[in-house]
C-alpha positions in Angstrom: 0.0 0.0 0.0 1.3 3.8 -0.9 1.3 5.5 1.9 0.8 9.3 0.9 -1.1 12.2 0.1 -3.4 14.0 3.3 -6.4 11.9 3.2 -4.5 8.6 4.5 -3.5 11.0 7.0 -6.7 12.2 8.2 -8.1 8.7 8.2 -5.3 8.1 11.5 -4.9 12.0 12.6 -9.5 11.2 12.8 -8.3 8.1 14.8 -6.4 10.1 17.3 -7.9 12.4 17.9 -11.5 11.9 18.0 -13.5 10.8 20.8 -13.9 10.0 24.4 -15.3 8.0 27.2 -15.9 9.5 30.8 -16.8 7.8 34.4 -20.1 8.9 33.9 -22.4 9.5 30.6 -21.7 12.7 29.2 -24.4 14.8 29.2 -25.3 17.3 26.2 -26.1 21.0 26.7 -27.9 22.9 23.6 -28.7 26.6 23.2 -29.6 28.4 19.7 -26.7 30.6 18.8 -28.5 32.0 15.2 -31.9 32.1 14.2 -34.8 33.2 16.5 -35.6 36.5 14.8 -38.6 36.6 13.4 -39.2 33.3 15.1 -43.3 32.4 15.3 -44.8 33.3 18.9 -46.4 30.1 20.5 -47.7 29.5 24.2 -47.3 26.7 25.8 -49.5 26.0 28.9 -48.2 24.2 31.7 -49.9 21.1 31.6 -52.7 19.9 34.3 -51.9 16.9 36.4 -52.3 15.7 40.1 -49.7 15.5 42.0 -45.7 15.8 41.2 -44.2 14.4 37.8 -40.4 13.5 37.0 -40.9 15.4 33.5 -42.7 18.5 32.9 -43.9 18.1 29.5 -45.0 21.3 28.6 -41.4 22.6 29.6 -40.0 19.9 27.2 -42.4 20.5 24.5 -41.7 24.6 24.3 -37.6 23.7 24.8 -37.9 21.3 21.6 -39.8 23.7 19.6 -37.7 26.8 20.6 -34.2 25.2 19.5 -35.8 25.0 15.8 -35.6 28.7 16.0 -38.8 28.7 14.0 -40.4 29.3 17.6 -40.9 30.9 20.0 -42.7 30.1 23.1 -44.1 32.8 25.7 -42.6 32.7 29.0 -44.9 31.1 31.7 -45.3 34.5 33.4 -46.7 35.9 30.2 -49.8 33.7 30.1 -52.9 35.0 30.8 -54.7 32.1 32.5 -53.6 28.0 32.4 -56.6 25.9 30.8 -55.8 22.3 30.5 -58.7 22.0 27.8 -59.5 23.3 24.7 -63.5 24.2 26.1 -61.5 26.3 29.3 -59.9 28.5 26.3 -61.1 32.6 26.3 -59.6 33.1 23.2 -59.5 37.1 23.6 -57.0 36.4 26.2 -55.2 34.9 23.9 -55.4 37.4 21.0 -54.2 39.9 22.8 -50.5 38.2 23.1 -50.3 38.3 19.4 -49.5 34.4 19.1 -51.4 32.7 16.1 -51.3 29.3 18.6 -52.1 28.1 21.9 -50.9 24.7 23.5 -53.6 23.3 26.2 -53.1 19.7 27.9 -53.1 17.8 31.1 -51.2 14.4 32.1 -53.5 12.0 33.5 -53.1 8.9 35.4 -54.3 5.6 33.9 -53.1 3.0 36.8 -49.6 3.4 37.0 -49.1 4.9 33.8 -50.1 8.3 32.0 -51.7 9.8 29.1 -50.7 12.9 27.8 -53.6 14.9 26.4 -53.5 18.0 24.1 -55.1 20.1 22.3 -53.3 22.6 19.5 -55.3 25.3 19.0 -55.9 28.4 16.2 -56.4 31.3 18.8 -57.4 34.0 15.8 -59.6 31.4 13.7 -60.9 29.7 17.6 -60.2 26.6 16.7 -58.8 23.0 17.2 -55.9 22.3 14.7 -55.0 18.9 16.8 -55.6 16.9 19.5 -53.5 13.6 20.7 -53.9 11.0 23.6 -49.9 10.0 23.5 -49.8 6.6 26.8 -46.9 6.8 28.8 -45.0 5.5 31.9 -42.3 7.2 34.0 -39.5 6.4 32.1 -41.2 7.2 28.6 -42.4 10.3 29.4 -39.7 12.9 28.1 -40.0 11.1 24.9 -44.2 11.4 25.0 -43.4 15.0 25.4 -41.0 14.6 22.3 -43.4 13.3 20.2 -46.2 15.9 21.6 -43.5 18.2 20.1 -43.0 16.2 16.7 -46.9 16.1 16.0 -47.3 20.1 16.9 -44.4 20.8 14.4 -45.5 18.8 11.7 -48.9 20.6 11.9 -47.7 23.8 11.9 -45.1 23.6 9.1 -46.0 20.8 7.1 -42.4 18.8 8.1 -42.4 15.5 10.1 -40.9 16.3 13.4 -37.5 14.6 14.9 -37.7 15.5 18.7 -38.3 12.0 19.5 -35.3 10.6 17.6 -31.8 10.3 19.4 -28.2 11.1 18.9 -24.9 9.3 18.7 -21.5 10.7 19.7 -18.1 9.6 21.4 -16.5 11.8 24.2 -13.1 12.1 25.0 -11.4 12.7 28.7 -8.7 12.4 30.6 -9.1 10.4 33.9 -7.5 10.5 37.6 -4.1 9.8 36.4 -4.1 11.6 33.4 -4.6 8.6 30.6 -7.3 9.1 27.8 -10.8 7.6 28.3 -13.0 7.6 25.2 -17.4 6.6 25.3 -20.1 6.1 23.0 -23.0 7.7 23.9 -26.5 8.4 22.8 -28.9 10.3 24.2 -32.2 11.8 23.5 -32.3 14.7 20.3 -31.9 17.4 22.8 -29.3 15.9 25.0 -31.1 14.4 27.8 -31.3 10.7 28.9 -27.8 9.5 27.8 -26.6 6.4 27.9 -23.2 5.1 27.8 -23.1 2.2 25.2 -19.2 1.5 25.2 -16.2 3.0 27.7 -12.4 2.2 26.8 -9.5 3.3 26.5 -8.7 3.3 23.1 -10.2 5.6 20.4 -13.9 4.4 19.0 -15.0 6.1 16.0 -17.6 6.3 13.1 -21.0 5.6 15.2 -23.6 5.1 12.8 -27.3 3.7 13.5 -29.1 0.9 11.8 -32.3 2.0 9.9 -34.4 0.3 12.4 -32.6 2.3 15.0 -31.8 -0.7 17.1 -28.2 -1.0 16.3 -25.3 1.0 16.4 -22.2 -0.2 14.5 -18.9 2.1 15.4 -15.1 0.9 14.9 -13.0 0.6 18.2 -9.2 0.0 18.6 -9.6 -1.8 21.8 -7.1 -4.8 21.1 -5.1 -2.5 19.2 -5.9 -2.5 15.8 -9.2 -1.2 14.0 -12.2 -3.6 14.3 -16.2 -3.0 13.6 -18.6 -3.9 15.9 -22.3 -3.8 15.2 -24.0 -3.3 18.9 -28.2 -4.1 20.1 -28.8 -1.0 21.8 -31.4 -3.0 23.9 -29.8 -5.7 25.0 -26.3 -4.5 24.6 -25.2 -7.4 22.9 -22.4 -6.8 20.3 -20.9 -8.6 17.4 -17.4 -8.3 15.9 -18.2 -7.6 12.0 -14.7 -6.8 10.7 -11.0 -7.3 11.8 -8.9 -7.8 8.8 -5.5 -7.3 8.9 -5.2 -3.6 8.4 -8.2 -0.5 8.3 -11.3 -1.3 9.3 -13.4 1.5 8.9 -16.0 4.1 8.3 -18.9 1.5 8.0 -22.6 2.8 6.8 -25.9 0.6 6.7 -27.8 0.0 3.7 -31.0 0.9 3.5 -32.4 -2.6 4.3 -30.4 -2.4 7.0 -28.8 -6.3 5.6 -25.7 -5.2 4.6 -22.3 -2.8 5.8 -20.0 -0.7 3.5 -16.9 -0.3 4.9 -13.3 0.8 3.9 -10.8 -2.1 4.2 -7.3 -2.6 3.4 -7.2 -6.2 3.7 -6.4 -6.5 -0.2 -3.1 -3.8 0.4 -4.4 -0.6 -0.3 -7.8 1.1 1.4 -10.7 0.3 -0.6 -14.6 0.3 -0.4 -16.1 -2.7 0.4 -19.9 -4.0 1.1 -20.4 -7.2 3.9 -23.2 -8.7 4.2 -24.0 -9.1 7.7 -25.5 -12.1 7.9 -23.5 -14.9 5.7 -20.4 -12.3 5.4 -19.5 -12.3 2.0 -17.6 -9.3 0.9 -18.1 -7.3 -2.3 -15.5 -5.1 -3.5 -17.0 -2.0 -5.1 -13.6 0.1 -5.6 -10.2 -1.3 -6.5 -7.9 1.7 -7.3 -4.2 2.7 -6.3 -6.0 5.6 -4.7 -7.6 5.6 -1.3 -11.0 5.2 -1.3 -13.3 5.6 2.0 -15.6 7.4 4.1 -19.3 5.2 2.1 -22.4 6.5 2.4 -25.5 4.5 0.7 -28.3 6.6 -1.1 -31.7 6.7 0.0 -32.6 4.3 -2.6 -30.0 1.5 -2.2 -28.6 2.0 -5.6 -25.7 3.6 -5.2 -23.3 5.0 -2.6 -21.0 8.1 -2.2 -17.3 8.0 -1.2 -14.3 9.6 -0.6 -11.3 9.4 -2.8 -8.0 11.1 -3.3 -7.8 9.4 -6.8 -7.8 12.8 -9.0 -5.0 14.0 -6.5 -6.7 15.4 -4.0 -9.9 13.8 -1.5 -13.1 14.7 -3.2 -16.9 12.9 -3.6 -17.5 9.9 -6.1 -20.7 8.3 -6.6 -20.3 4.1 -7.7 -23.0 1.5 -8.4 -24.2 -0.4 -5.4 -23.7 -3.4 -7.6 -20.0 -2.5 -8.3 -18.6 -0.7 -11.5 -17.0 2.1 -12.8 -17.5 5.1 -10.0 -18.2 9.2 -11.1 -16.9 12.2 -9.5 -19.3 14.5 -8.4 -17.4 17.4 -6.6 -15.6 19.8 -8.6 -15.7 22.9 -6.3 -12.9 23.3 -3.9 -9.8 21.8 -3.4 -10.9 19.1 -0.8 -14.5 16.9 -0.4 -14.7 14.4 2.0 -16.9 12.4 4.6 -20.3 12.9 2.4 -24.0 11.2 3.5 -26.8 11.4 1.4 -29.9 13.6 2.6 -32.8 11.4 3.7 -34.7 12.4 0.5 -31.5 11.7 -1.5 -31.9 14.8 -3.5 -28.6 16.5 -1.7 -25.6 15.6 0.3 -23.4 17.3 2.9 -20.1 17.0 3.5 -16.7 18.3 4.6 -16.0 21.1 2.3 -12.3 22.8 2.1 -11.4 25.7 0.7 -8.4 28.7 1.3 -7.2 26.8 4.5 -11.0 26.2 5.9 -12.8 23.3 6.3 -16.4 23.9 6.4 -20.0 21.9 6.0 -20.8 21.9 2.6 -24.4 20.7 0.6 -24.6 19.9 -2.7 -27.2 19.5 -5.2 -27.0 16.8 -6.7 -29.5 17.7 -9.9 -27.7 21.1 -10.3 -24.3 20.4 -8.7 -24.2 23.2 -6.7 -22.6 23.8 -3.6 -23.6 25.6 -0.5 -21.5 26.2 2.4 -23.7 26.0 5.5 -20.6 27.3 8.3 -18.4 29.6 8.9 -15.9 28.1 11.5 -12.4 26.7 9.8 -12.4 23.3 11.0 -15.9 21.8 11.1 -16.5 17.2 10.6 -18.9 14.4 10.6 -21.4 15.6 9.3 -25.3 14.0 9.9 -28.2 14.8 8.4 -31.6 14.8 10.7 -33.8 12.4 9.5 -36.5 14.9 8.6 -33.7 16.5 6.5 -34.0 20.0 8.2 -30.6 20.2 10.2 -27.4 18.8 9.9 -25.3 18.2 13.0 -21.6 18.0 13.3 -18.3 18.0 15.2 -16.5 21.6 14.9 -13.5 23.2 16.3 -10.6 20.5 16.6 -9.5 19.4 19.7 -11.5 21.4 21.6 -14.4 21.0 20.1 -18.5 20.8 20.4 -21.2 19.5 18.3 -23.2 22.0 16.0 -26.5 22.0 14.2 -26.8 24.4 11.2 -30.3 24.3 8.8 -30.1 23.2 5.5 -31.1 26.9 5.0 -28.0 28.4 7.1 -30.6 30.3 9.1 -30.7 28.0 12.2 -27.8 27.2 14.4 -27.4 25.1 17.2 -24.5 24.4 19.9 -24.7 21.2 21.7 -21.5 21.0 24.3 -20.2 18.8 27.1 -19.4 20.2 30.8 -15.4 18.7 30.3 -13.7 16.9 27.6 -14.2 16.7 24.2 -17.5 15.4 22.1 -17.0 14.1 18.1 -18.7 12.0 16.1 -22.4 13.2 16.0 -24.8 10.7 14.4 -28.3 11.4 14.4 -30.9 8.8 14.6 -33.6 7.9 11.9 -37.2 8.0 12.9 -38.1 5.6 15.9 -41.5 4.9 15.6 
């Protein structure tokens, strides 16, 4: 194998330096740092309920629809009264705020669970736009108040909403006596509930969820060379998928969710390479003297996108799922790398370098052009949320945070840690 050229380089420098575990699960904060002018005024009523609850939903429901920056909820002190039904509504009250829609609901006990009752209502037409019934228990109730979120949205904008998704990301730390300690995590979309899937102390990298949501497969270094693992998120089980001699990396799930690309240098030089999961036969899609990684499988199964130095410099090739001859598709800038597919499969985002920076790029892929979404120098990983309205990645090197920009530009997001390092975002497909 030819060693040479940066993108080998950043496949091990990514290796290094990325990610992190921590004695406890790292927990994600998120504020809005661009996009709440001109933001719609909603109010959100404290819902009724008897008695104390471990998750107030209507705080949950106004924090999910204010980091879209599309929103923007009136502070509890504003409201002028606190129905819990749409018939306990003066809608005059209401007018008088100036917000076009009014959020009503109670959590009622049903034995020892819930159900979480609302009502979205049309304060200037006086009128119900929606009303849910959502069950829930103790432990599911943040994500009822999720999907109360998800169903107000998608009324109100006409776009499927992803509060009740999760993400994916690896944290890096330093323990007690100094030595690295790297984690998997995922936690709810806006940070809460995490859960530590995998602690070591050797990198992990390259999380990325199963279309059922169920699984996570991710490369770890744990016995000192790269290996993928696909991982049950439920029952924690895991399964060693890949540990050829050399690179195993950067795997992505088909749509079917039956079969993994990854990049493997087992034939000498790093190369794109479908496994199916369950007999594990390998297809070779790419055999070049170039380095060929970072796969990413359309929408549609019938193709995937990759990264490839093979013109001199890393930039975005599309090949047949099937295997053949693969097409370039980049043509602006002088470096393209790390693309994934939007979940309509009519764009793709991706590392985009230009005059020293490395921002989040999105390119058409009918027109072929590019937009550049950021405006920080050193921005990675990108993931698309599976509504296709935000893209969330790792920025700022070593010390760095997640971000979440809008496929408009308009909308940004920071989601930090309280110490160490977080890389590696993946966000979640739908989880119904």
């Amino acid at each position: 194998m030819r060693v040479r050229r940066p993108l080998l380089q950043v496949l091990w420098a990514v290796a290094l330096l990325t990610t992190g575990a921590r004695d406890a699960a790292a927990v994600l904060t998120i504020r809005i740092t661009q996009g709440t002018e001109g933001a719609q005024p909603i109010a959100i009523v404290p819902f009724a309920v008897n008695g104390a609850l471990p998750v107030d939903v209507a705080e949950v429901v106004a924090a999910d629809l204010a980091r879209t920056g599309r929103f923007a909820p009136i502070p509890e002190s504003d409201l002028p009264a606190r129905p819990a039904e749409a018939s306990q509504v003066d809608f005059g009250d209401w007018r008088k705020l100036g917000t076009e829609n009014l959020v009503v609901g109670r959590v009622r006990p049903e034995g020892s669970a819930y159900s979480v009752e609302f009502h979205l209502l049309d304060v200037f037409k006086g009128q119900q736009l929606a009303g849910y019934a959502i069950p829930a228990r103790n432990d599911t109730l943040r994500r009822a108040a999720h999907k109360v979120a998800d169903l107000i949205y998608e009324k109100l904008t006409g776009e499927r909403g992803a509060f009740a998704t999760r993400v994916a990301y690896v944290t890096e730390s330093r323990g007690a006596t100094g030595n690295r300690r790297y984690s998997l995590e995922v936690a709810d979309s806006d940070g809460a509930s995490p859960h530590t899937v995998l602690e070591s102390g050797q990198p992990i990298l390259s999380p990325a969820w199963s279309p059922d949501g169920r699984r996570i497969a991710y490369v770890s270094f744990e016995d000192g060379g790269s290996a993928v693992y696909v991982q049950d998120l439920a029952s924690g089980r895991r399964e060693r998928v890949a540990s050829f001699e050399g690179i195993n990396s950067a795997p992505a799930w088909s749509p079917d969710g039956t079969r993994l690309a990854l990049t493997l240098s087992r034939d000498g030089n790093p190369d794109v390479y479908v496994l199916d999961i369950a007999t594990r036969q390998l297809l070779r899609l790419t055999d070049n003297p170039a380095i060929d990684t970072e796969p990413n499988w359309a929408p549609d199964g019938g193709s995937l996108v990759f990264t490839s130095d093979r013109g001199g410099k890393p930039q975005i090739y599309r090949v047949a799922s099937g295997g053949g001859a693969a097409r370039r598709i980049t043509f602006e800038g002088d470096y393209n790398a790390r693309a994934v597919h939007s979940p309509d499969g009519k764009r793709v985002a991706m590392i985009h370098g230009a005059r020293g920076s490395y921002r989040i790029g999105l390119l058409d892929l009918d027109t072929g052009a590019m937009r550049v979404l950021t405006e920080t120098r050193l921005d990675e990983s990108p993931s698309f949320s599976p509504n296709g309205s935000m893209v969330l990645y790792a920025s700022g090197g070593r010390g760095g945070t997640l971000e979440a920009v809008s496929v408009d530009g308009r909308v940004r997001q920071r989601l930090s840690v309280s110490s160490g390092t977080v890389r590696e975002p993946a966000w979640s497909p739908f989880l119904d």
